[in-house]
N, C-alpha and C positions, 0 to 999 in steps of 0.2 A: 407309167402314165404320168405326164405333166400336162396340169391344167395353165392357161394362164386368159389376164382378159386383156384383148387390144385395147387403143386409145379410142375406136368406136365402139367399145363397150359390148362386143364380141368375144365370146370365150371359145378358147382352142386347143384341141387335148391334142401331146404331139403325137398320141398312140393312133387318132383318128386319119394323120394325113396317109394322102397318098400317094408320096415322093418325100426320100430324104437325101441332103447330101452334107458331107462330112467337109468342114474345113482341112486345107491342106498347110502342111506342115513341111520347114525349112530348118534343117541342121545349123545351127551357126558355129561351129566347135563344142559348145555347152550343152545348148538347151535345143528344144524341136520349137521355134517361132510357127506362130498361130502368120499364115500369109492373110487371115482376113481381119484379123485385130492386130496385127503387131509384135503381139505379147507371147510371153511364153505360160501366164498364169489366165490370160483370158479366152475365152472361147467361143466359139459360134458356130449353130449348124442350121442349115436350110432347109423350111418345110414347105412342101405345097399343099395346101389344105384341102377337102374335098369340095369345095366348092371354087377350086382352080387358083385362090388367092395364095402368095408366096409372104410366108414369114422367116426369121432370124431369129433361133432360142441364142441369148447370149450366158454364157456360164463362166465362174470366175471360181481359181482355186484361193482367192482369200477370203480367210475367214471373214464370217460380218457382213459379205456382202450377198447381195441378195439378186436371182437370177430371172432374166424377163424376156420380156420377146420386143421384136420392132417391125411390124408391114412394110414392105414392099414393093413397089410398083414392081411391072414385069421389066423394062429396061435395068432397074436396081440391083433383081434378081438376074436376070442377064450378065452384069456386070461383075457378080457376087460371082455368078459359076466360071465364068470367063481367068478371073483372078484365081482361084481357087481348081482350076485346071479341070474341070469339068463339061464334058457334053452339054449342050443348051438344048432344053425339049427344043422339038419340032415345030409347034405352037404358037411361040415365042421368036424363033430364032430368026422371022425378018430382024429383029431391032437389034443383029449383030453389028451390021455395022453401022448402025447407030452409035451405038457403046465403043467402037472399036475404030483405032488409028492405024 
């Protein structure tokens, strides 16, 4: 269980949501690159929370730093899963192509 508090001063246990999805991951020769951060030491995973709101746990493998969350509007979250190769809830999914070229 990870607690954390949004910037509306909201707290959000990620054990409580109810939808998660896993950032997807790019071989580069080396390393597995984070396709939703860039990096290969940072991290992010998508929650829906039970009251339908879509958050970003971001996580990093260096030391010292310290690991948080970001809200989301639903196009955001659309975008997020879009890039990251994932199904779009049904809910959501008019604002495909909104988000999308």
């Amino acid at each position: 269980m990870t607690t954390y508090q949004l910037d509306d001063d909201t707290v959000v246990d990620t054990d409580r949501a109810v939808a998660t999805w896993d950032e997807a991951t790019d071989w580069d020769g080396s390393n597995h690159i984070s396709r939703a951060t860039g990096s290969q030491w940072l991290h992010a995973r998508l929650y829906r929370s039970r009251k339908g709101r879509f958050y970003v746990e971001h996580t990093s493998q260096w030391q010292g730093s310290r690991d948080g969350v970001t809200l989301l509007d639903d196009a955001a979250a659309v975008r997020w899963l879009l890039l990251n190769g994932h199904p779009v809830p049904e809910d959501i999914e008019r604002l495909v192509e909104e988000c999308c070229e």
